[in-house]
PABA-263403 format. One record per residue: x, y, z of N, C-alpha, C in turn; residue number from 1; residue in one letter. Coordinates in pm, 1 decimal, padded with zeros to 6 digits. Layout:
<pt <X; Y; Z>; <X; Y; Z>; <X; Y; Z>; NUM; "A">
...
% end
This chain:
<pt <-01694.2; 00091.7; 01489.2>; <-01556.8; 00121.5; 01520.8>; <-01496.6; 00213.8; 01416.1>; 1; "X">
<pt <-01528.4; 00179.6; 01268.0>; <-01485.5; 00297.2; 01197.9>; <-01531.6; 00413.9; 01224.6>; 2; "X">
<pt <-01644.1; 00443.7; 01253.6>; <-01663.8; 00620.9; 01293.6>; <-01600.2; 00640.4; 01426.8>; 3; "X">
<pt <-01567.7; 00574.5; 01470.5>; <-01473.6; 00605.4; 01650.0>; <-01304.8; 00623.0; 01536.2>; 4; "X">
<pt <-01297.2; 00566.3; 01449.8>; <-01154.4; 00605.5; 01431.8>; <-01164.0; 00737.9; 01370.4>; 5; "X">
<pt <-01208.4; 00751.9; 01255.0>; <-01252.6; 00840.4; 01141.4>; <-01275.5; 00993.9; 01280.2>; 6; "X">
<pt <-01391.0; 00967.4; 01338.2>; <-01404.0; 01114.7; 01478.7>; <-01217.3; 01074.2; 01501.6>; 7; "X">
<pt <-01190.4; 00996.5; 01540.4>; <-01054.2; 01078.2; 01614.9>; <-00933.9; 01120.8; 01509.0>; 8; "X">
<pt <-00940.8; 01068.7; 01392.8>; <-00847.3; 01126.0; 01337.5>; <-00889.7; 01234.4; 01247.6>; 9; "X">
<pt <-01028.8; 01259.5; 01251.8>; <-01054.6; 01426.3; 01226.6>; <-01025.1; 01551.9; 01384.5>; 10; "X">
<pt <-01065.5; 01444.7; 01480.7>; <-00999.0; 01534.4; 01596.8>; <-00850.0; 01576.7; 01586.9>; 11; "X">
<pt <-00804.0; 01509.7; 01566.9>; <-00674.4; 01518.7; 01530.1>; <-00644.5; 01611.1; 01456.3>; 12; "X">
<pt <-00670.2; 01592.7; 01356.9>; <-00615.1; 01651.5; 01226.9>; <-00667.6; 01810.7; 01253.5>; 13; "X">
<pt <-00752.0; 01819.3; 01351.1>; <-00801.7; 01985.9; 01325.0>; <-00762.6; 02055.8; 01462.1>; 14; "X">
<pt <-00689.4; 01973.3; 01512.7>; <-00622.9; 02044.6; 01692.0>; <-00480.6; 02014.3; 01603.2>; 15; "X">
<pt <-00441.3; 01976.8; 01520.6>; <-00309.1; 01983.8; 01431.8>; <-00308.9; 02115.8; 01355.1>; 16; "X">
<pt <-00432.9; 02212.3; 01277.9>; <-00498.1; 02271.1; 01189.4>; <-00495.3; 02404.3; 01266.0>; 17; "X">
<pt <-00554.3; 02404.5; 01365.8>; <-00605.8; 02522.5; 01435.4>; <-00426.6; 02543.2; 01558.5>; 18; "X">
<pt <-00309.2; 02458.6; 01519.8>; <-00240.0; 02497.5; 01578.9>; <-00104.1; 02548.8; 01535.0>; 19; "X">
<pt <-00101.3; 02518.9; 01385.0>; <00011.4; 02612.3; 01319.1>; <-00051.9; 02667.4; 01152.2>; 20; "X">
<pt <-00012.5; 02752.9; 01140.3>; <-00067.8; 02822.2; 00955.1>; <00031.5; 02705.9; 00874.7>; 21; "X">
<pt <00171.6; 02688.6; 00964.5>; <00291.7; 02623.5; 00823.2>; <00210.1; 02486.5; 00745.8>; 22; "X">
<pt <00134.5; 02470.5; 00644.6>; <00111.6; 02354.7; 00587.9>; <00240.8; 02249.5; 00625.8>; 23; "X">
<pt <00341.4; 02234.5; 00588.5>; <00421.0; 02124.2; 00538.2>; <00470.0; 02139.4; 00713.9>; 24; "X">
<pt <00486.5; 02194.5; 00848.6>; <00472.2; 02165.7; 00934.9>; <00346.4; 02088.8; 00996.8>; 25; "X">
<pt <00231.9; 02112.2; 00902.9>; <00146.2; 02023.1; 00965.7>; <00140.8; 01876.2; 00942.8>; 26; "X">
<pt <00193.5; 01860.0; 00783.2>; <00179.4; 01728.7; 00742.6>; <00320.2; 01609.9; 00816.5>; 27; "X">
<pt <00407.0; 01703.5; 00831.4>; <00483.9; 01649.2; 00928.3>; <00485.7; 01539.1; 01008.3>; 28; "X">
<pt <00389.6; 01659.9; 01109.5>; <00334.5; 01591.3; 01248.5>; <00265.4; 01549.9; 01243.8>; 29; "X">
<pt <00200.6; 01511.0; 01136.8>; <00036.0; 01449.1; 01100.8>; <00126.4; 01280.0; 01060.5>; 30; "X">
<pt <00242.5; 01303.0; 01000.2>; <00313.8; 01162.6; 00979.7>; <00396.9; 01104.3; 01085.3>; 31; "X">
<pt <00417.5; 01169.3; 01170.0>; <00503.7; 01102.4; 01287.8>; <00491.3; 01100.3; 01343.5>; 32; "X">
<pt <00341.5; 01156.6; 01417.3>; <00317.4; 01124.9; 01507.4>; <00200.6; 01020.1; 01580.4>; 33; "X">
<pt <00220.5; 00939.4; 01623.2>; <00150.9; 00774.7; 01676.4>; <00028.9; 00813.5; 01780.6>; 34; "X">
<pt <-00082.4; 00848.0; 01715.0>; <-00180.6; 00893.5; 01841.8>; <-00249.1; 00678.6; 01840.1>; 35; "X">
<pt <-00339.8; 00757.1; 01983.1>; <-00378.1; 00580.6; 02027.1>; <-00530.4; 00572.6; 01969.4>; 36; "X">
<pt <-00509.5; 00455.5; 01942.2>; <-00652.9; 00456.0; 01880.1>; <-00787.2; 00440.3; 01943.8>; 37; "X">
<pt <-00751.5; 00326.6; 02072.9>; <-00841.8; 00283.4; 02137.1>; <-00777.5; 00247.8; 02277.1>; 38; "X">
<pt <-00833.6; 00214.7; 02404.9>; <-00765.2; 00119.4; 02515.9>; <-00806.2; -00004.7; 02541.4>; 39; "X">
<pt <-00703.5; -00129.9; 02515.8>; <-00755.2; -00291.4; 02494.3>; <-00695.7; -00347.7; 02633.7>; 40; "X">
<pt <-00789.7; -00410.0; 02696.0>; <-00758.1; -00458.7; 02841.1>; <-00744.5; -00595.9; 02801.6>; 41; "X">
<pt <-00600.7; -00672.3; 02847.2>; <-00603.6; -00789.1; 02816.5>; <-00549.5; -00884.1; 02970.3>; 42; "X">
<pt <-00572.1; -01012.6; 02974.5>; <-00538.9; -01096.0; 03106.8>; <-00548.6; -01185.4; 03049.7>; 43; "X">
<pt <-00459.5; -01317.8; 03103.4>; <-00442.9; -01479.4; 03082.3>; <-00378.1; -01548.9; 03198.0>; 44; "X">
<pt <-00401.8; -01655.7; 03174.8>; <-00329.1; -01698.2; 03295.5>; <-00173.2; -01771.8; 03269.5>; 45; "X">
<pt <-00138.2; -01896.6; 03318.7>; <-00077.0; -01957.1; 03286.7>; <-00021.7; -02023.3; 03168.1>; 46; "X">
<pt <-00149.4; -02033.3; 03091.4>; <-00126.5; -02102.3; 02932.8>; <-00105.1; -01946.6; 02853.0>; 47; "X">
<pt <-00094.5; -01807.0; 02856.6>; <-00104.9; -01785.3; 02785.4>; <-00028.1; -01643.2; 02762.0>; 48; "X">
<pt <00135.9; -01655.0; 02889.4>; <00210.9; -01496.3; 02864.0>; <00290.9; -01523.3; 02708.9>; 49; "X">
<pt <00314.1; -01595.2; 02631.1>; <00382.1; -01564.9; 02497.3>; <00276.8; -01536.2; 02430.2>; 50; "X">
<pt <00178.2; -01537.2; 02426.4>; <00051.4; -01512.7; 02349.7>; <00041.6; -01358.8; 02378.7>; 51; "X">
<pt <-00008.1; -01334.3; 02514.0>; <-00017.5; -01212.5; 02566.1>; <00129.2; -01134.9; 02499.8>; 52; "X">
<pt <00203.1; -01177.9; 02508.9>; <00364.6; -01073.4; 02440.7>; <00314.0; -01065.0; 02319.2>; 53; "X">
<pt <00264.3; -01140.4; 02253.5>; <00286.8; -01094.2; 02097.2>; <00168.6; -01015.2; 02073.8>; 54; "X">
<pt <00096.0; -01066.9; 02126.9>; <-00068.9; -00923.1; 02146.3>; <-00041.6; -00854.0; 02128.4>; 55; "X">
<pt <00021.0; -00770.1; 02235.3>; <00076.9; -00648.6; 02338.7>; <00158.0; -00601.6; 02195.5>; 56; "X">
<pt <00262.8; -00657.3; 02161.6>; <00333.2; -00630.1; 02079.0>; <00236.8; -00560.4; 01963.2>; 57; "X">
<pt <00184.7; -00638.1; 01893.8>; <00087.5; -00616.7; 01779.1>; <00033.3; -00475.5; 01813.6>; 58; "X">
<pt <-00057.8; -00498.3; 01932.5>; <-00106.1; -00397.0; 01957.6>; <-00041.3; -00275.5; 01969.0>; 59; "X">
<pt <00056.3; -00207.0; 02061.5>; <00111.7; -00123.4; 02049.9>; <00178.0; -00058.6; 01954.2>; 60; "X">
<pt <00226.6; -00152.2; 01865.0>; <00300.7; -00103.7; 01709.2>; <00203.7; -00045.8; 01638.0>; 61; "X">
<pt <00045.1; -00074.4; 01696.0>; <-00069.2; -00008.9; 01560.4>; <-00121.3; 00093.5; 01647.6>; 62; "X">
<pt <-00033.5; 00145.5; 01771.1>; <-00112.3; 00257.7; 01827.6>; <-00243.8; 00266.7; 01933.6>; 63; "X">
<pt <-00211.0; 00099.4; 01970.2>; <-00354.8; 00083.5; 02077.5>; <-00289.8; 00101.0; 02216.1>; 64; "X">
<pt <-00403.6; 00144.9; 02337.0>; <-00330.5; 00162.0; 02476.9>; <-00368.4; 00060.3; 02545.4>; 65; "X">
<pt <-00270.0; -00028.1; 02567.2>; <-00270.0; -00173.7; 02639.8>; <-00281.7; -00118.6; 02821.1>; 66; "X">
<pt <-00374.4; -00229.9; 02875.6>; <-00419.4; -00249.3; 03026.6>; <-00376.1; -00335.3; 03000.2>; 67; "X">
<pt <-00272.3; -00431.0; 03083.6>; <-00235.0; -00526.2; 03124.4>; <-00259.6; -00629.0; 03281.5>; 68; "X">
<pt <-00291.7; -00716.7; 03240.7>; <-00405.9; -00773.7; 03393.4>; <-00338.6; -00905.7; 03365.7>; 69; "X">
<pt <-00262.3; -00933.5; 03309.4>; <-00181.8; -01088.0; 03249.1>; <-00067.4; -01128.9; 03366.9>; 70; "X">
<pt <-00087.4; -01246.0; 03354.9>; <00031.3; -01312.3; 03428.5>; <00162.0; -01311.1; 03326.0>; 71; "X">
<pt <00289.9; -01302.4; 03335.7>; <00380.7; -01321.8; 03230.9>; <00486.9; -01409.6; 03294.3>; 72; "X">
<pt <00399.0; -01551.5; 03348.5>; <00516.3; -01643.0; 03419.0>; <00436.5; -01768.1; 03394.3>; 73; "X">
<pt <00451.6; -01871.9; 03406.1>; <00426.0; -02029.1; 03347.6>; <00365.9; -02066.3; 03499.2>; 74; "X">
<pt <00363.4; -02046.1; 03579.6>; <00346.7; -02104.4; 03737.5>; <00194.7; -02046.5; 03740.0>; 75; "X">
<pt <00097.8; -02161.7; 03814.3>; <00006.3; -02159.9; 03780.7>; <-00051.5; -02102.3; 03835.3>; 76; "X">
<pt <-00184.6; -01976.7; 03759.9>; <-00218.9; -01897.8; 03878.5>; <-00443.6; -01946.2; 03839.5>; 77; "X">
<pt <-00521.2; -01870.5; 03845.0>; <-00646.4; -01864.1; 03863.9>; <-00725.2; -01775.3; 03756.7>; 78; "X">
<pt <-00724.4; -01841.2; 03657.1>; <-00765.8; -01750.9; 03529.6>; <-00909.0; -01678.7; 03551.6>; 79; "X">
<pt <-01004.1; -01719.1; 03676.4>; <-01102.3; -01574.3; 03719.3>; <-01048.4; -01437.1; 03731.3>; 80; "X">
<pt <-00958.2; -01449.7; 03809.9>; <-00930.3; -01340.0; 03878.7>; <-00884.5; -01260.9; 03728.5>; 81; "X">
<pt <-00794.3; -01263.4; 03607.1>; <-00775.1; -01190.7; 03507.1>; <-00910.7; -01187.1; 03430.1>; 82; "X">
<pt <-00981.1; -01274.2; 03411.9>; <-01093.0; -01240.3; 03326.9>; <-01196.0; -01131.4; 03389.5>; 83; "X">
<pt <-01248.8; -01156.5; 03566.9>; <-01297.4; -01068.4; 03604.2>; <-01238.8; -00915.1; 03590.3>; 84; "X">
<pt <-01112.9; -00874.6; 03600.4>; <-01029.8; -00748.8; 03605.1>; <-01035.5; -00710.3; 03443.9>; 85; "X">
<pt <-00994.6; -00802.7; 03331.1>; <-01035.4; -00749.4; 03186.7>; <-01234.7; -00715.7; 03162.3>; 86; "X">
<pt <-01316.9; -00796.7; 03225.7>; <-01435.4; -00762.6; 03205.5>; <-01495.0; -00628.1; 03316.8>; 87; "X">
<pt <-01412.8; -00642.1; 03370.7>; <-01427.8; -00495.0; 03454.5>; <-01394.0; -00317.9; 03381.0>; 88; "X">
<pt <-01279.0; -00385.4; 03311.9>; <-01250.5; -00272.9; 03217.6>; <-01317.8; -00242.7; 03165.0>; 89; "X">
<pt <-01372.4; -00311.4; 03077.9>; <-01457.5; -00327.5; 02967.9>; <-01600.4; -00266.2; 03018.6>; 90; "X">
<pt <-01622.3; -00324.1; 03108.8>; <-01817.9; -00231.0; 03159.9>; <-01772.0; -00105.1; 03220.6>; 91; "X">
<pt <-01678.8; -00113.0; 03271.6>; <-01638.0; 00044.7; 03359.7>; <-01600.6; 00167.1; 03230.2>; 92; "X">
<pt <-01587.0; 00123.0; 03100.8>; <-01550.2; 00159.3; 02992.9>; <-01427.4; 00241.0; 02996.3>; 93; "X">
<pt <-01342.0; 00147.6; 03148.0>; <-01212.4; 00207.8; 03118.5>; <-01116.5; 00126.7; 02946.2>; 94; "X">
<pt <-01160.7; 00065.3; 02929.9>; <-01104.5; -00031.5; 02779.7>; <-01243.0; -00004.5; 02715.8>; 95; "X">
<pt <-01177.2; -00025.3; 02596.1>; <-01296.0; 00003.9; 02426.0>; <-01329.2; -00161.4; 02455.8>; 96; "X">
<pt <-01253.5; -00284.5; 02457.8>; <-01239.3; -00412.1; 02408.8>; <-01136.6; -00456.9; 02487.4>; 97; "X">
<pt <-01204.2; -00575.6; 02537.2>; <-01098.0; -00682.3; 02585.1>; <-01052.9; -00798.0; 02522.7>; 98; "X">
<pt <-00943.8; -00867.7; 02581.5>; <-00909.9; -00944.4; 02510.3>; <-00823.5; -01101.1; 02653.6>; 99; "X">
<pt <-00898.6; -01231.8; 02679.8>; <-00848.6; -01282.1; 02766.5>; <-00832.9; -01397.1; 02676.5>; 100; "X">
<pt <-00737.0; -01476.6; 02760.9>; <-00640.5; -01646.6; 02759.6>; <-00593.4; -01681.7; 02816.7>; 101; "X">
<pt <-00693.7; -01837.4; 02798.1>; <-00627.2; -01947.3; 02876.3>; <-00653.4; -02060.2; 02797.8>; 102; "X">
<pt <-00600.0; -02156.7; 02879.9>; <-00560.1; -02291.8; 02799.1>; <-00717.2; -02353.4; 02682.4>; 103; "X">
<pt <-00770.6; -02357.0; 02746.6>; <-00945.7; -02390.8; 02640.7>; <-01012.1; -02266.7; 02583.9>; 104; "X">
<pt <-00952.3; -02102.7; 02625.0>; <-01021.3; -02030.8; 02601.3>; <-01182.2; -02019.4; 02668.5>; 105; "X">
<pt <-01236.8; -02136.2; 02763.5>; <-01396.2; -02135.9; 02846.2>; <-01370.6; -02064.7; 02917.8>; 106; "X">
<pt <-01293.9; -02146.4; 03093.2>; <-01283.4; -02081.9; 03180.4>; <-01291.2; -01942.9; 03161.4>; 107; "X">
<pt <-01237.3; -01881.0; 03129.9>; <-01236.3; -01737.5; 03128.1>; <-01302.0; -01683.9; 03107.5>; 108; "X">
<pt <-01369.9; -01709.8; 02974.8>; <-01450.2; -01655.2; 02917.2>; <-01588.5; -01621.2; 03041.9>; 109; "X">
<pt <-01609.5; -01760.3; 03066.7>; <-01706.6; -01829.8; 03154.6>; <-01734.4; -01699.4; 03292.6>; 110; "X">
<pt <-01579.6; -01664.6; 03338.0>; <-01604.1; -01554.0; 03422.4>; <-01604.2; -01394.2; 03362.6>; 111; "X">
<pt <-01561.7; -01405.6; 03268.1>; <-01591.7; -01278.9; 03200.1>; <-01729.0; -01262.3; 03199.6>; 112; "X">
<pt <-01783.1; -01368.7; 03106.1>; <-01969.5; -01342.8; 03149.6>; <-02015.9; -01309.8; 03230.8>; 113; "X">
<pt <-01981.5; -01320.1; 03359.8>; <-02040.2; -01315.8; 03403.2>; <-02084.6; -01190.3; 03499.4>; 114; "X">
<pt <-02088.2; -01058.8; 03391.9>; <-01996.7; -00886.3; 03396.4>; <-02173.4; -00868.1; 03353.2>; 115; "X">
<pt <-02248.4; -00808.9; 03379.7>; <-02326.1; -00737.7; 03310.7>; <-02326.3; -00669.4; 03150.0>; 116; "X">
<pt <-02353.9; -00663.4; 03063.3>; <-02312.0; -00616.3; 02945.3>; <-02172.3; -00671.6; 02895.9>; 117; "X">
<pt <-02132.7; -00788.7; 02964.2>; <-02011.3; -00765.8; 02889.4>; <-02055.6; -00914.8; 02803.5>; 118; "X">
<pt <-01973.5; -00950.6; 02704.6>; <-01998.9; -01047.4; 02568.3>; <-01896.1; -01110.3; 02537.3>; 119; "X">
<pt <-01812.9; -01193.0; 02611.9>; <-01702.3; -01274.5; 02544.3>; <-01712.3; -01396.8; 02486.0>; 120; "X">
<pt <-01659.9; -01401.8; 02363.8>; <-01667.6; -01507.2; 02279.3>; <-01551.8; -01587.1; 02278.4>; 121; "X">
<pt <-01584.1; -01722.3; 02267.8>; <-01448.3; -01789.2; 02240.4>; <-01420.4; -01838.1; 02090.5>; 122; "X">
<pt <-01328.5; -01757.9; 02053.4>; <-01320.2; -01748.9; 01904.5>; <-01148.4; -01836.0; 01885.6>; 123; "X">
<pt <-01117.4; -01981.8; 01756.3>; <-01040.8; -02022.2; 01752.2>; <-01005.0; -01994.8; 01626.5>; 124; "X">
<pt <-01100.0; -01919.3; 01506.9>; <-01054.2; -01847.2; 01343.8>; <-01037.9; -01737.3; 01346.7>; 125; "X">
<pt <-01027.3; -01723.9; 01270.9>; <-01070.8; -01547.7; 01192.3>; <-01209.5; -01516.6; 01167.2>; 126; "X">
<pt <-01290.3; -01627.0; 01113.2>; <-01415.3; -01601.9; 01101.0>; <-01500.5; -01626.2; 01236.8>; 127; "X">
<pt <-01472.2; -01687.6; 01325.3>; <-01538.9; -01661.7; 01413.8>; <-01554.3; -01551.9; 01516.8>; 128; "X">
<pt <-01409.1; -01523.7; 01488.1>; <-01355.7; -01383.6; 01563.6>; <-01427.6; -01247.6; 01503.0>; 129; "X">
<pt <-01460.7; -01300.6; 01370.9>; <-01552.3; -01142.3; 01239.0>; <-01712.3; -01210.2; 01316.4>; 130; "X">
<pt <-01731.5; -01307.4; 01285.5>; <-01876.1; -01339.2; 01350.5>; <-01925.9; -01288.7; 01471.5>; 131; "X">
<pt <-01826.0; -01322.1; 01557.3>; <-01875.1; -01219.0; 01725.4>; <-01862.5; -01093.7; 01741.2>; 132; "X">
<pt <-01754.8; -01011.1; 01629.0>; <-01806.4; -00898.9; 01670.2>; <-01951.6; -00814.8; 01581.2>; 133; "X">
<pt <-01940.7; -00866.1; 01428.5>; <-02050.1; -00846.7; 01356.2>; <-02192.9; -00912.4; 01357.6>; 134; "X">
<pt <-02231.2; -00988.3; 01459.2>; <-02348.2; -01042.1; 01472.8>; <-02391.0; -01061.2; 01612.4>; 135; "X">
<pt <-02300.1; -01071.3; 01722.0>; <-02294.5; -01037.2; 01869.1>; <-02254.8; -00935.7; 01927.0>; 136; "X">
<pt <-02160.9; -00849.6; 01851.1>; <-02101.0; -00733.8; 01925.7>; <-02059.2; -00770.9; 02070.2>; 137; "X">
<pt <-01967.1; -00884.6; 02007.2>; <-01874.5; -00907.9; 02107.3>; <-01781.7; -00789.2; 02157.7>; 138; "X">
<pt <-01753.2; -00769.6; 02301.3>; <-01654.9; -00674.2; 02331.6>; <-01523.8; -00756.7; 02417.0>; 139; "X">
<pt <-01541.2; -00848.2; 02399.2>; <-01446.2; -00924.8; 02484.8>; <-01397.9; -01098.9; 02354.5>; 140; "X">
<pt <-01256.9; -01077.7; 02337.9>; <-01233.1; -01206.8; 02269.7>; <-01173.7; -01327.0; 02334.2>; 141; "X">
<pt <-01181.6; -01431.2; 02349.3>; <-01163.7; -01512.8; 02458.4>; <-01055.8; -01620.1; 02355.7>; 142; "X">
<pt <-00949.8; -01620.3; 02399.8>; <-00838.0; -01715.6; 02282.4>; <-00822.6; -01836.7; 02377.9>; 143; "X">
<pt <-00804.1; -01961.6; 02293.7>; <-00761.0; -02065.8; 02388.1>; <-00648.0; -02100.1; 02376.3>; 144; "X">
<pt <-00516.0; -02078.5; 02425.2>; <-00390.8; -02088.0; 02394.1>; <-00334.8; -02251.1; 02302.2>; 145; "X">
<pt <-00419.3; -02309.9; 02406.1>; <-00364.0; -02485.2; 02358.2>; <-00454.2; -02535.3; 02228.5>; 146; "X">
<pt <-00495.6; -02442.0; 02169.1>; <-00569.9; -02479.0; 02087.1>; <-00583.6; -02372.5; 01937.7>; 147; "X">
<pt <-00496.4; -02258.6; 01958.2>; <-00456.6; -02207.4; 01838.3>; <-00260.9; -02132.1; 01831.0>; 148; "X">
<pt <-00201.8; -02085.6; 01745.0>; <-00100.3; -02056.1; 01744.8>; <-00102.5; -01929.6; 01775.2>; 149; "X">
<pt <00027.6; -01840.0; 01829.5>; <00015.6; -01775.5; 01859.6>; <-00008.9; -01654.0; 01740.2>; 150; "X">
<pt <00036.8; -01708.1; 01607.8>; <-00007.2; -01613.5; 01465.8>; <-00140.9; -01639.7; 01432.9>; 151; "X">
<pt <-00239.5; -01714.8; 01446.2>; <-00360.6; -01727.9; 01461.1>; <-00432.0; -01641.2; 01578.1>; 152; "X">
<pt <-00318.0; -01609.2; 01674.3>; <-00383.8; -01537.3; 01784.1>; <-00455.9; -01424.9; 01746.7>; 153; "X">
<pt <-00324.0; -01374.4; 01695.3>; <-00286.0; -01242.8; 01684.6>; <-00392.7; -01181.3; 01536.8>; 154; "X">
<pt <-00367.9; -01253.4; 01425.1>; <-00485.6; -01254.3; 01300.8>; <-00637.6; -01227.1; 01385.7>; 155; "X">
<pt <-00655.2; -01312.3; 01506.8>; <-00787.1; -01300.4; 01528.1>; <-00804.5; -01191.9; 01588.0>; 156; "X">
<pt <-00727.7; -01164.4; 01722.5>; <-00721.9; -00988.9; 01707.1>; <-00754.0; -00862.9; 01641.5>; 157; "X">
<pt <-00666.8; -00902.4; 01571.8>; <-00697.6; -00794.9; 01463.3>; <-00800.0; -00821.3; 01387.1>; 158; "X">
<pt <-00817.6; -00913.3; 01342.6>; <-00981.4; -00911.3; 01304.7>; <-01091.4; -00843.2; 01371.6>; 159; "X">
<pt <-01110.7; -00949.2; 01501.0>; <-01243.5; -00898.7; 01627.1>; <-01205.5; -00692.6; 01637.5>; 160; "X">
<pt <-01108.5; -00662.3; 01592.5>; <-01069.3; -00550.5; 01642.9>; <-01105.2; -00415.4; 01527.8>; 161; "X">
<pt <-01120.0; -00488.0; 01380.8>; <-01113.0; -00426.7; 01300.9>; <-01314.5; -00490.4; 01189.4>; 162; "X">
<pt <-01342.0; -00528.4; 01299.0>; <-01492.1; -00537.1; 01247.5>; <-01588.4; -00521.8; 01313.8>; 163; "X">
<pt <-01708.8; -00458.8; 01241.1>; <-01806.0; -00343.3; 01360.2>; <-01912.3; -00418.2; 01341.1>; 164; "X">
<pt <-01993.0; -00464.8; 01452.9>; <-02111.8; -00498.7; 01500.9>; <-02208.6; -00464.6; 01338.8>; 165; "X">
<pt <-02301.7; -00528.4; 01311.6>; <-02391.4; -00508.4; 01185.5>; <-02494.5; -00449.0; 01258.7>; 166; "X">
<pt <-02503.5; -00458.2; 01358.0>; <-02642.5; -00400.1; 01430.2>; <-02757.9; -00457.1; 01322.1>; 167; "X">
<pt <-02895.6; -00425.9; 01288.7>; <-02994.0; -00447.8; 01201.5>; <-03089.3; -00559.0; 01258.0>; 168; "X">
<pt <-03061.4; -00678.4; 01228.4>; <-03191.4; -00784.8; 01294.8>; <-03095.3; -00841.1; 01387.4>; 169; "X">
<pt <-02947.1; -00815.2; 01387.2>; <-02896.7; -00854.5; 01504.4>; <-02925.5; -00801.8; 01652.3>; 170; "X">
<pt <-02911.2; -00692.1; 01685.2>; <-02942.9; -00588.7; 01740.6>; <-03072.5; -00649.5; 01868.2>; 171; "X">
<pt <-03122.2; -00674.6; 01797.9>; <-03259.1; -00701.4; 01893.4>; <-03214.1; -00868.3; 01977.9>; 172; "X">
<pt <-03114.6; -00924.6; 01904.0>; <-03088.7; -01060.3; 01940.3>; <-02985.5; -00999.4; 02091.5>; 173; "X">
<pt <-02932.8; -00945.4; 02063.4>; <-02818.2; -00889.0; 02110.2>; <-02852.2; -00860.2; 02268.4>; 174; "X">
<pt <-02963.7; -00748.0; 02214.6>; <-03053.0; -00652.8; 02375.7>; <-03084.3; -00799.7; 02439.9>; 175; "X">
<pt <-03095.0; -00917.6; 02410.6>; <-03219.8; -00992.0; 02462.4>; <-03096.0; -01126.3; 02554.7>; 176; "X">
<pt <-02969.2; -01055.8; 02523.3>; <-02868.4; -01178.0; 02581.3>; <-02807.1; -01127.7; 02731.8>; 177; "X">
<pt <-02828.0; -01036.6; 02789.9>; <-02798.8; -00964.3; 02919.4>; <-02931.5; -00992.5; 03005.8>; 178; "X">
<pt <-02894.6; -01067.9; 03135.8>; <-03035.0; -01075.3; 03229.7>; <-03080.5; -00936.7; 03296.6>; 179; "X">
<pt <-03166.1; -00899.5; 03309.7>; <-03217.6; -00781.8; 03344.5>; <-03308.2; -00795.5; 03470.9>; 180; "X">
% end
């Protein structure tokens, strides 16, 4: 994930470069202006639109492009149907990373799996959330609402979001978890 940021903010910086001579016009627009970093597809069901708000929130303030597939009402709906539509993103590689919740964090997950290539973990730390993406290359984080806070949510987020797969002897574990 760091060389996906690092490529875009040298893209950046040189379609900024190659479009005015004024230095101190470039550094400008190089400071104010909010490019996106990535697109994060997220869905939950019932247990989990204040969770989903503060995501969303998080997310957008750091420049990510939110897919929204979430319920944002308490009345109970069918947490497949959002996990299938976030794990759809995710293999169609319309989203970099998904992100689903519901009340145990399984269910969902459970149908997210069940995506070809796709990898959702149900993560309730921070370290488990660094574990799936650095040793599974998780692309999908699976939160269980009734079972962490919504500032625990959000920490894990940004974690799973900000740590890159180790690849190395993982790698081969990895290829061998998709049925073929």
């Amino acid at each position: 994930m760091l060389e996906f940021l690092l490529l875009s903010a040298l893209i950046i910086i040189t379609n900024l470069l190659l479009e005015t001579e004024d230095i101190d016009y470039f550094c400008e627009t190089l400071l104010t202006t909010q490019h996106t970093l990535m697109t994060i597809s997220i869905g939950n069901d019932h247990a989990g639109p204040d969770y989903k708000s503060a995501i969303v929130d998080y997310l957008e303030s750091n420049g990510y492009e939110v897919i929204n597939h979430g319920t944002n009402t308490f009345e109970s709906v069918d947490y497949p149907d959002f996990g299938h539509a976030v794990a759809y993103d995710v293999e169609s590689k319309k989203a970099h990373f998904g992100i689903v919740i519901c009340g145990s964090g399984n269910g969902i997950a459970m149908s997210a799996n069940k995506h070809q290539d796709i990898r959702a973990a149900l993560c309730w730390t921070k370290e488990i959330a660094e574990l799936a993406r650095n040793h599974n290359d998780a692309n999908i984080i699976s939160i269980p609402a009734r079972y962490t806070s919504i500032q625990q949510a959000v920490e894990m987020v940004d974690t799973f979001l900000n740590t890159e797969f180790e690849g190395g002897r993982h790698a081969n574990r990895v290829n061998k978890i998709a049925c073929k």
